[in-house]
N, C-alpha and C positions, 0 to 999 in steps of 0.2 A: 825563413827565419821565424821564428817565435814572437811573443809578446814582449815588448819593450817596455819599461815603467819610464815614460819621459819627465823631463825636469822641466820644460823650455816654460822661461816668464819674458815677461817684455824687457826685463832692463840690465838682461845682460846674453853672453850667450856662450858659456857652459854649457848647455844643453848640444849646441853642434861642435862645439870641443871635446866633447864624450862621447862621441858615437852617438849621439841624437837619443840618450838615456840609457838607461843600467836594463840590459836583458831580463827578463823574468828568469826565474828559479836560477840565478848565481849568488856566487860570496865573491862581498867586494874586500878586503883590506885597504886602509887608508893608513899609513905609515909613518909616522914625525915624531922627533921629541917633543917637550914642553914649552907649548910658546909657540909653534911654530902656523898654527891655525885650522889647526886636526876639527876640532867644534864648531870655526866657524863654514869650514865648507860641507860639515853635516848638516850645519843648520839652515844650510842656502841647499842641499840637496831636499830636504823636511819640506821646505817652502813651496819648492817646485813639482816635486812627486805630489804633495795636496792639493796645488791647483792645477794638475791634468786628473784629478779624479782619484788617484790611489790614495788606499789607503795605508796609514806609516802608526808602528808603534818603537818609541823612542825610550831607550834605558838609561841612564846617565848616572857616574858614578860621581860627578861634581855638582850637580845643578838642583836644588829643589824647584818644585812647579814655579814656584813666584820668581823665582831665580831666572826659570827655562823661559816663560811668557816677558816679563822684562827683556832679557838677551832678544830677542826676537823682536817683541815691538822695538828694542832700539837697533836693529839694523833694517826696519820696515819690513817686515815679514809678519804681518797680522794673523795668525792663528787662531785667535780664541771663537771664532764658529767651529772649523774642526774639533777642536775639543770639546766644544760642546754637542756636536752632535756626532761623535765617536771613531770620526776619520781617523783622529789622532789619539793615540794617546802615548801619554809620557809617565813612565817607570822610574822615581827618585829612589836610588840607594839608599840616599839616607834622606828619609822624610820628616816632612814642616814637623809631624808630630810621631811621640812614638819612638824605643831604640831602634837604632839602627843595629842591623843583623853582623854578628862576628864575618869577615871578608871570608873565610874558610868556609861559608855556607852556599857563598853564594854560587858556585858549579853548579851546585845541586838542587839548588832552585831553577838556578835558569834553563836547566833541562828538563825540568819537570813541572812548569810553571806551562801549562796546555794554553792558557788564556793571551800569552803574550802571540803567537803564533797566529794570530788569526785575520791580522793583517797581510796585505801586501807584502811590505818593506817593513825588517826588523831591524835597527839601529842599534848599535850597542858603543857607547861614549866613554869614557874609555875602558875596551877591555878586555886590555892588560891591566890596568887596575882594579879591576872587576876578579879577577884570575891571578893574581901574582901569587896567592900563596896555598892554590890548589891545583894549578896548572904546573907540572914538572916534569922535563922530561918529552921523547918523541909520543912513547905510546899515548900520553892522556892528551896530547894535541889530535891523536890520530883519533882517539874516541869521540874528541867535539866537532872534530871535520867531518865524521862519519854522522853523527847526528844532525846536522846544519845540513847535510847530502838530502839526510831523507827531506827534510824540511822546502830543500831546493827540487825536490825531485814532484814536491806537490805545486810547483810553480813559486814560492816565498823567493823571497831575493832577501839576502843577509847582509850588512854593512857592519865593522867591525872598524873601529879606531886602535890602532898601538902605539906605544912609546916603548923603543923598541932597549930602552935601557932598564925597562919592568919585569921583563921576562929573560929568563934562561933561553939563548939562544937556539940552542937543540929543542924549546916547546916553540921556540916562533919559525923555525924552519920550514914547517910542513905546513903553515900557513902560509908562507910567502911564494911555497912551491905551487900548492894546491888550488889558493883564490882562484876563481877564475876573471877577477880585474883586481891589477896591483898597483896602490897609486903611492907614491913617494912624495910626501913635502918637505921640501928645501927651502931654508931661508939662507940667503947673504946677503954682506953689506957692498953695497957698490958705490964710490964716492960720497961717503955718509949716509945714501939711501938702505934701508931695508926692502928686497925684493923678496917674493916669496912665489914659489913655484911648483905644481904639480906633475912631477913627474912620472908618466904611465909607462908603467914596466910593463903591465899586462894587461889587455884590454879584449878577452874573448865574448865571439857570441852574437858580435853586431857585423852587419854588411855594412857601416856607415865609417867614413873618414872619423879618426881618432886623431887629434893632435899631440904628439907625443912632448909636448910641455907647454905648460898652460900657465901662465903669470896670470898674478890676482892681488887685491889687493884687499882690503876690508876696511870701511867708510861707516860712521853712524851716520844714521836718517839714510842710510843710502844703501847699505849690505855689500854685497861683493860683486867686486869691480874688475872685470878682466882685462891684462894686460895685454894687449893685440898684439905690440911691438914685443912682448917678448916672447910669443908663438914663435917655434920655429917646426 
């Protein structure tokens, strides 16, 4: 087996729910509507890939820097050395200062933008919102798959959030076929509770037990909290 990019921190263990971390050179998809906790289990992914050493560059189509460092120190996920000394960095769509760019630009940036690439682990928050109004259709899915290939093929691992009511079905197909780890979040209510749960459809690449559904729950001062009982 190849190179692993691990997540494992002490206070929780997603790391051995995921196959003991995200293979090198794959695309992950993370799958959920609005609400459902798509950012916060990137942001517990961010956390974990920095402290075993990789490096992560993070794009986010909701979060300014002050926004992204906030969110983090309050789930205790302390970043700001990586940032400063260039493990991390984090890409706001729309920044503290400055227009933000028409959304029809943005394809064409992010595949031509060489600098984001030079990390490890590329994160991208949400995007289908990033792509909802240049992304249409099988073929231009198939052109960004093929680009994120080569990407993968130089060892990059890709992480990819959607909200799968942003995209025209026929462009998010060949994402969902192709990722090579496919993870679904589900929220329900169960006797007034909110349970929320990661469902692994697809999980290629690792010789390590995957649990194929992973309860979680998300805690300030505390970050994400895995539910054991609802492992099955």
């Amino acid at each position: 087996m190849g190179e692993t990019y691990k997540l494992q921190i002490p206070r929780d263990d997603l790391h051995d729910q995921l196959g003991q971390g995200l293979p090198a050179g794959t695309i992950t998809l993370v799958e959920g509507a609005h609400g459902t906790g798509k950012s916060a289990l990137v942001q517990r992914m961010i956390y974990g890939f920095l402290s075993n050493q990789h490096s992560v560059t993070c794009i986010s189509t909701e979060l300014t820097v002050r926004d992204f460092i906030n969110q983090m120190y309050s789930l205790d996920y302390p970043i700001s050395s990586w940032l400063l000394n260039g493990k991390l960095k984090f890409v706001p769509v729309y920044p503290l200062v400055g227009k933000a760019r028409k959304r029809s630009d943005f394809l064409g940036m992010l595949m031509g933008s060489e600098e984001l690439y030079k990390s490890d682990i590329m994160i991208i928050d949400t995007f289908s919102s990033l792509v909802s109004n240049s992304l249409h259709g099988e073929d231009n899915s198939i052109g960004v798959l093929s680009f994120f290939k080569r990407l993968t093929g130089m060892g990059k691992s890709i992480v990819v959030t959607v909200d799968p009511t942003e995209l025209d079905p026929k462009a998010l197909a060949p994402f969902e076929s192709d990722s090579h780890v496919y993870l679904s979040i589900i929220v329900s209510q169960v006797g007034g509770m909110i349970s929320r749960s990661i469902m692994v459809k697809r999980f290629g690449g690792t010789e390590y037990r995957v649990s194929p559904v992973v309860g979680f729950r998300i805690e300030p001062n505390v970050g994400m909290v895995i539910e054991i009982t609802s492992v099955v």
